[in-house]
Backbone as numpy.savetxt, mean C-alpha at the origin, in Angstrom:
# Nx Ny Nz CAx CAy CAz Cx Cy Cz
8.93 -14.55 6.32 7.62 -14.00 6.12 7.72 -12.59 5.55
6.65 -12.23 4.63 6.65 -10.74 4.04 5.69 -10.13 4.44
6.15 -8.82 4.95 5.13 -7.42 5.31 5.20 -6.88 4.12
4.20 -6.82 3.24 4.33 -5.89 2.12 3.26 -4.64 2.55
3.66 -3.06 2.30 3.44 -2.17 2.06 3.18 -1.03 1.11
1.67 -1.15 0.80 1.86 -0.11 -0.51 1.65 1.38 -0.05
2.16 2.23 -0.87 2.40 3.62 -0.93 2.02 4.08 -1.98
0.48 4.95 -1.90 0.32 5.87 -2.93 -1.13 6.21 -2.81
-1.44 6.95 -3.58 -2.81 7.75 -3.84 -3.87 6.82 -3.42
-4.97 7.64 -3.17 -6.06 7.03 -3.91 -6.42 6.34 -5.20
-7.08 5.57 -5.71 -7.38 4.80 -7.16 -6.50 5.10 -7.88
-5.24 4.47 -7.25 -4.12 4.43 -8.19 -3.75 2.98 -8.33
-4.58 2.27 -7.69 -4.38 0.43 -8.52 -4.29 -0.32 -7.42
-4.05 0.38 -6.35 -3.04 -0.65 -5.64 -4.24 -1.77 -4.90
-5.67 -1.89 -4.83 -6.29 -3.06 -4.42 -6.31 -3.64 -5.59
-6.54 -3.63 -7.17 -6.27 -4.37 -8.28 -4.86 -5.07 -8.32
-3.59 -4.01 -7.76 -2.67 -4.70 -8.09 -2.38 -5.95 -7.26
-3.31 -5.84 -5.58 -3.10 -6.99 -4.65 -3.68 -7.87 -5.43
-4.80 -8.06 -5.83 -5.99 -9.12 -6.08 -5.02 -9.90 -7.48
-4.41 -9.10 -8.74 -3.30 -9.61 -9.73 -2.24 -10.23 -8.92
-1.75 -10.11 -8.18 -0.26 -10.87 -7.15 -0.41 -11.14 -6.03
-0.71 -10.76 -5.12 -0.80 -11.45 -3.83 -2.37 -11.85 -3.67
-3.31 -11.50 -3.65 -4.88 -12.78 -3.37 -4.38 -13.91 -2.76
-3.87 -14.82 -3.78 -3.75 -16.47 -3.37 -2.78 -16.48 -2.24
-2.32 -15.84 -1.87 -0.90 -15.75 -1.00 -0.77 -14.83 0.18
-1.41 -13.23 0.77 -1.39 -12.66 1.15 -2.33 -12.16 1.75
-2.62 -11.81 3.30 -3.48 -11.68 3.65 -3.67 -10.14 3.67
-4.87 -9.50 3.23 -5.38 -8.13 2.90 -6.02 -7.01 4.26
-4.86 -6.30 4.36 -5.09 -5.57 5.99 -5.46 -3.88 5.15
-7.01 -3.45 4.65 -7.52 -2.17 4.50 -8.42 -2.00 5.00
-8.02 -0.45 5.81 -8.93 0.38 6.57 -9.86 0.42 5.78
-10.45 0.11 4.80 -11.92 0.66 4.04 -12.75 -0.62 4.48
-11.89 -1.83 4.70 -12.46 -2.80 4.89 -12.94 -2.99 6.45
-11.73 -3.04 7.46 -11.88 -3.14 8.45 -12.28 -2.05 9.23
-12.49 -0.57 8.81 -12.83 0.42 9.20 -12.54 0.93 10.31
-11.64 0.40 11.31 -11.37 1.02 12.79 -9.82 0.23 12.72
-9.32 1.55 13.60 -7.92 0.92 13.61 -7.30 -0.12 14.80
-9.02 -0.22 15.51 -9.03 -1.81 16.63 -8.73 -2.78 15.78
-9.70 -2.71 14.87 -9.31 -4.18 13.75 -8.19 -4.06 13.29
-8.01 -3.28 12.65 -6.54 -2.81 11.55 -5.43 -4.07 12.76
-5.45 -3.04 13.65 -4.51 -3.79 14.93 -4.45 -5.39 15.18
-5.75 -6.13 15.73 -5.95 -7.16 16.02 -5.73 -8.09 14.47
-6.03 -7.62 13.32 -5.63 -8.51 11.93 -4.30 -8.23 11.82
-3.31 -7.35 12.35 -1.73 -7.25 11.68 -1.04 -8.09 12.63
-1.54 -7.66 14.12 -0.86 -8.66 15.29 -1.16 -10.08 14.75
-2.41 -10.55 14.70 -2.28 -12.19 14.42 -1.55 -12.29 13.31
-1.52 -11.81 12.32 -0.34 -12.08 11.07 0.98 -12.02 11.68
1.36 -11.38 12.25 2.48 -11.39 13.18 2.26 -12.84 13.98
1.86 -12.82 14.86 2.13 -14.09 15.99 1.76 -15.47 15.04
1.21 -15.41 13.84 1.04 -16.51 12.97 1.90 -16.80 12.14
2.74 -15.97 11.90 3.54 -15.66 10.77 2.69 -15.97 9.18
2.48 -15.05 9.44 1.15 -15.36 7.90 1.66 -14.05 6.96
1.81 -13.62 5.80 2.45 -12.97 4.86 0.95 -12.00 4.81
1.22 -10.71 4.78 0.24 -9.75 4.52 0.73 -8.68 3.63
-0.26 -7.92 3.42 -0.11 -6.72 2.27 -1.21 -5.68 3.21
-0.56 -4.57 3.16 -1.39 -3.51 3.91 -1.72 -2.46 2.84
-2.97 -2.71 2.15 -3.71 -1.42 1.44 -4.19 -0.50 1.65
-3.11 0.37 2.15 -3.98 1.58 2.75 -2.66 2.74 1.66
-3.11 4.04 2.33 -2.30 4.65 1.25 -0.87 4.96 1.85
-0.80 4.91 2.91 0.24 5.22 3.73 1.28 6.09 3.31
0.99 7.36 2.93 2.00 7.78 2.26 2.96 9.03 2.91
2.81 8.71 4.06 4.82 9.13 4.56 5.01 8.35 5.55
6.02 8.38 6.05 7.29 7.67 6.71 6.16 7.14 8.18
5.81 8.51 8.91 4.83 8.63 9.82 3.72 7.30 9.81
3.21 7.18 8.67 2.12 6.21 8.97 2.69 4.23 8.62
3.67 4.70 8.17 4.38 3.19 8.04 4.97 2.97 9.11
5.48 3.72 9.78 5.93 3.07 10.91 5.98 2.11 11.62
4.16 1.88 11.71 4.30 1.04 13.12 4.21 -0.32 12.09
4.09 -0.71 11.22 4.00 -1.26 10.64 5.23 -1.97 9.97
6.09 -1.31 10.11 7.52 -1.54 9.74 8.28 -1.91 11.00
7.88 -1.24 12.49 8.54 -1.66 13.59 7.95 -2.58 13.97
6.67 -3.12 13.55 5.71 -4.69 14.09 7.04 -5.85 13.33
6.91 -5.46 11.75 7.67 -6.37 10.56 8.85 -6.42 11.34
9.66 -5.80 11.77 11.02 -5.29 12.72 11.13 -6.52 13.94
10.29 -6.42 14.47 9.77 -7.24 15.74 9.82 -8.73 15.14
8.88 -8.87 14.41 8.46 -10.25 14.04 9.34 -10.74 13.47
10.43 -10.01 12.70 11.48 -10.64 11.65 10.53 -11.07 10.36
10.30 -10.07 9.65 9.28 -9.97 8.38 10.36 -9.38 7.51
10.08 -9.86 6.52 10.83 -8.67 5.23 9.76 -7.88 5.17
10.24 -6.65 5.07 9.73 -5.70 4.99 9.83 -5.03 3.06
8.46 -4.90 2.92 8.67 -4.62 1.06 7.96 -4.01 0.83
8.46 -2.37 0.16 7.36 -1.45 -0.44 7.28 -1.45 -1.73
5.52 -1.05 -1.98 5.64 -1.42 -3.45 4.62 0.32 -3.77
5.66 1.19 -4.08 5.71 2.44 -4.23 4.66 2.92 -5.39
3.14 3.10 -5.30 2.24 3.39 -6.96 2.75 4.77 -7.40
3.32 5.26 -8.07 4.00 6.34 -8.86 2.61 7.14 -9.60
1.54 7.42 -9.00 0.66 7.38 -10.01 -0.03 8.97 -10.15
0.29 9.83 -10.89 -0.64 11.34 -11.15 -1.95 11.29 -10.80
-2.33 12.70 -10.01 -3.45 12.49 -9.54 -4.79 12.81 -10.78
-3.98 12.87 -11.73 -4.43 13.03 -13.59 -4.95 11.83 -14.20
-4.27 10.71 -13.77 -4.50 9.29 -13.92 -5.67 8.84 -12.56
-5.48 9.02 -11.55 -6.35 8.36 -10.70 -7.86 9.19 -10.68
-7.66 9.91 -10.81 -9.17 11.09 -10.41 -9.90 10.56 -11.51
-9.67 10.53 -13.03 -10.87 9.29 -13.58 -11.16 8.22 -12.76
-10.29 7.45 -12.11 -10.60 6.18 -12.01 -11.28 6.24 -10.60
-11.49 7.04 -9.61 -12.34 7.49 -8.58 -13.46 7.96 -9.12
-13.65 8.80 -10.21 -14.90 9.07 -11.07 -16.12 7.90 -11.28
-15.21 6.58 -11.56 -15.72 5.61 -11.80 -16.35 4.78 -10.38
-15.83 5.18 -9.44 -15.88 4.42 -8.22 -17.46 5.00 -8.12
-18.41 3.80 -6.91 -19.38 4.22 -6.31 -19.38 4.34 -5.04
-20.56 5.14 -4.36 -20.61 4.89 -2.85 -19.84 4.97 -2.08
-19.28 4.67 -1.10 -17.82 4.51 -0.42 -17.07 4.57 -0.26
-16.71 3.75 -1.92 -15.46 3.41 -2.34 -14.89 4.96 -3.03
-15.69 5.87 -3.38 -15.80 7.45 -3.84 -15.15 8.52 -2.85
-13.82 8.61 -3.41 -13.35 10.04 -2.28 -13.25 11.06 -2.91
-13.25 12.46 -2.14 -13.77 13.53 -2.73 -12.30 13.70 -3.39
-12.20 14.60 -4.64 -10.73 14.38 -5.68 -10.09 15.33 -4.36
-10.52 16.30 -3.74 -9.17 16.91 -2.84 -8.48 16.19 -1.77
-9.45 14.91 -1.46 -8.32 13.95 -0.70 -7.14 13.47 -1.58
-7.37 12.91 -3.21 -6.28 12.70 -3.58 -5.35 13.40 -4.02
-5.92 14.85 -3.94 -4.99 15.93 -4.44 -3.54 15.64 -2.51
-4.67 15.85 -1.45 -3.93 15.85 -0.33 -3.10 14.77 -0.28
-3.71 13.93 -0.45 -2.49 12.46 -0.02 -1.28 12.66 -0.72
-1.53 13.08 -2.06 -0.59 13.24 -3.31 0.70 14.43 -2.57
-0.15 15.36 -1.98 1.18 16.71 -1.31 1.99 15.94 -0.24
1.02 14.93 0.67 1.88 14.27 1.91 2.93 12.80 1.38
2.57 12.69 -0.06 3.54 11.39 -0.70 4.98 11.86 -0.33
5.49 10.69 0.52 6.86 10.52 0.25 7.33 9.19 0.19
8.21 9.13 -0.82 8.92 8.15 -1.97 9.27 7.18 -0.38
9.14 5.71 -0.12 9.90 5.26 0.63 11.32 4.97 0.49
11.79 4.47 1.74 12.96 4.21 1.63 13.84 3.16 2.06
14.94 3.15 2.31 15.77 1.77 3.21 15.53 2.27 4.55
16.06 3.30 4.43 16.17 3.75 5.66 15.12 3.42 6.84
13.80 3.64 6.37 12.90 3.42 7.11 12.87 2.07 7.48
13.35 1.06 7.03 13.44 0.12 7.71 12.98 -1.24 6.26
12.74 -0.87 5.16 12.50 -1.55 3.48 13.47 -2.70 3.18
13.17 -3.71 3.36 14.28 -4.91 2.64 14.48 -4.38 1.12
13.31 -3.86 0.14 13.00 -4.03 -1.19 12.25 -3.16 -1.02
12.44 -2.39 -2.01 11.46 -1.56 -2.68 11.23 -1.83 -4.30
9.85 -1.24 -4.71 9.57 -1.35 -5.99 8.53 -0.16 -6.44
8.32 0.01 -7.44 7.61 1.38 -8.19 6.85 0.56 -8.95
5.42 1.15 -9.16 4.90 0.48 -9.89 4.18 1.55 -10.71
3.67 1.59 -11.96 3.34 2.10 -12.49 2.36 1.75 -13.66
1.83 2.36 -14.58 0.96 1.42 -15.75 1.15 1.82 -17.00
0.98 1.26 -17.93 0.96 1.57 -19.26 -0.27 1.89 -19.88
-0.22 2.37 -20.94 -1.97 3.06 -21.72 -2.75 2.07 -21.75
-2.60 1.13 -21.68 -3.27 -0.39 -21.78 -3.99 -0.58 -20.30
-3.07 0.26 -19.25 -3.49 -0.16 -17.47 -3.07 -1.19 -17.20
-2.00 -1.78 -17.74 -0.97 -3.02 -17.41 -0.27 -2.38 -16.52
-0.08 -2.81 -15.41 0.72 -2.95 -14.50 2.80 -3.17 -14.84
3.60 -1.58 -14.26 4.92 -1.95 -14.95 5.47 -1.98 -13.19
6.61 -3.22 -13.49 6.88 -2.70 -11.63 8.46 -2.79 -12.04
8.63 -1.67 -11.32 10.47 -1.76 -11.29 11.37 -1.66 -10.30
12.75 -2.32 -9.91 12.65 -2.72 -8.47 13.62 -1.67 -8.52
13.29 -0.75 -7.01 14.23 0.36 -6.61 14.85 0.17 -5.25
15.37 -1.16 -5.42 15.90 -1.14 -4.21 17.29 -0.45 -3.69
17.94 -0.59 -4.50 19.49 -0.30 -4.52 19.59 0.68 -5.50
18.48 2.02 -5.50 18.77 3.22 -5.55 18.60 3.81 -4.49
C-alpha cells in the first residue's frame, strides 16, 4: 500500500496534480476539505486499518508536520512517497490570484510556508521521493530524487 505525501506551497498544483494521477486510485486526505484535524485523523486511520492507498494534500512542508504521517505509513507497512512541488512563490501567487473564496490565501501565507519548506528526505522515513515541477505550458515535469 502507498502513503503518498505532497510537499509544497500553496497553488503550486499539487490538488491538480492528484486529480491528473491518483483520482482513480487514491484516496484524498485535505485539511481544506475535511477542515478539523478529528477528521484529518479518523480518514488516515481507516486508510490505514483498510489498507486503502492515500495521498495527503496538505502543504506539509517540514519534517515536523509529516511525521505523524510517516510514523502511521511506518506502522501500517505503507510505502511511504514524497512528491516534493519545487514551485516559486512567483509562479503560485498568480495562480492564488485566480482562486475564489476559501480556496484564496492571503500571498504572505505562501510567502511563509515557502521560508518553513524543507526539501524531504530518506531519512525521514521516504521509500521514493520525487520533484515535481512545470513547464510554460503548466505541464506537469516529475523527476525521481530518490537516490540523491
Amino acid at each position: 500500500m502507498e502513503a503518498v505525501i505532497f510537499v509544497g506551497i500553496q497553488a503550486a498544483g499539487k490538488s491538480t496534480f492528484y486529480l491528473e494521477h491518483f483520482f482513480g486510485t487514491h484516496v484524498r486526505i485535505n485539511l481544506d476539505m475535511l477542515r478539523t484535524r478529528r477528521r484529518e485523523n479518523l480518514l488516515l486511520n481507516a486508510c490505514f486499518r483498510g489498507g486503502q492507498r492515500f495521498v495527503v494534500d496538505n502543504t506539509n512542508p517540514d519534517r515536523k508536520s509529516r511525521e505523524k504521517y510517516l510514523n502511521g505509513a511506518s506502522t501500517a507497512h505503507f510505502r511511504a512517497i514524497a512528491y516534493y512541488f519545487d514551485v516559486d512563490p512567483d509562479e503560485a501567487l498568480p495562480r492564488n490570484a485566480r482562486r475564489t473564496g476559501k480556496a484564496r490565501v492571503p500571498d504572505k501565507a505562501i510567502h511563509a510556508t515557502r521560508r518553513k519548506l524543507e526539501i524531504p528526505t530518506r531519512s525521514e522515513g521516504f521509500h521514493e521521493i520525487y520533484r515535481v515541477r512545470t513547464d510554460k505550458s503548466g505541464n506537469f515535469l516529475v523527476e525521481d530524487l530518490t537516490d540523491r
